[in-house]
N, C-alpha and C positions, 0 to 999 in steps of 0.2 A: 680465605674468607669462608664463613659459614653458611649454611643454604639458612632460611628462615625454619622455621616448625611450624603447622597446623595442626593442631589437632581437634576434635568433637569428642566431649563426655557426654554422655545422653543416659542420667540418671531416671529410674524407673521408681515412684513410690509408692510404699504401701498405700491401701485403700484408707483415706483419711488422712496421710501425712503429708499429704503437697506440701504445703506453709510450711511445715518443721523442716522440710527437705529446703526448700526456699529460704528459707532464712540461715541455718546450716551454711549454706552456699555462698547469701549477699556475705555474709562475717568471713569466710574464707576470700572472699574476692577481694574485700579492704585491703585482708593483708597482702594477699597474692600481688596485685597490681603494683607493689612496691619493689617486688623481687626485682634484681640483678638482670634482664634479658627477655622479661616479659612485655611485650607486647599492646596483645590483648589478651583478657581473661575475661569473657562477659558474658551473662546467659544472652543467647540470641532467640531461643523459643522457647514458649512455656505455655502448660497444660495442665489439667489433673492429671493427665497418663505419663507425664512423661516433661523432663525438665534438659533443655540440651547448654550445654557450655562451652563455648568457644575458645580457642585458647590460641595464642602466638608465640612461639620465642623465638630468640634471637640465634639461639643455637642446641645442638643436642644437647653440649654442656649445660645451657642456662636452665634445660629442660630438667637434664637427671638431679643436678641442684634441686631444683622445685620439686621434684619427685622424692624426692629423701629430706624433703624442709618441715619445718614444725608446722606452717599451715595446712597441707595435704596429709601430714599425721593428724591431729586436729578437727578437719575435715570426714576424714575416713572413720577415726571414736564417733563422729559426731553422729555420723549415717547409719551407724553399723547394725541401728535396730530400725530404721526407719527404710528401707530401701527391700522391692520385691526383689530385684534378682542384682545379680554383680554392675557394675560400671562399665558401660560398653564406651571404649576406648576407640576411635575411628582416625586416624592419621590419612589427611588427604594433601 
């Protein structure tokens, strides 16, 4: 049996782009939430500094899956001008 996944993305946005980055995000979560192993995928806190996303899977598999799927491609074009610095990734 597989252990669960948590993880925290705690996206940072340019000065002026919250809402692009927010919205970016609620369109990836539509699709996210349908994935094979998912969980939760929810913003759990939000800011102008700082937008964090909760995520759950069912297994590393269901993880890497979502990790190489057309929404987090999708996702990543979407940010790719909108975001001050990388996607801090936290696995707790």
């Amino acid at each position: 049996m597989s252990d669960i996944i948590n993880l925290q993305a705690t996206f940072i946005p340019n000065e002026g782009e919250f809402f692009r980055v927010k919205l970016a995000l609620e369109i990836a979560i539509e699709q996210v939430v349908e994935e094979a192993g998912c969980i939760q995928y929810e913003i759990t806190e939000e800011a102008e500094e700082k937008i964090v996303l909760t995520e759950q899977w069912a297994s590393a598999a269901d993880l890497a899956k979502h990790g190489n799927g057309i929404a987090v491609q999708d996702l990543n074009e979407s940010l790719s001008a909108l975001l001050a610095e990388p996607v801090k990734l936290v696995r707790s």
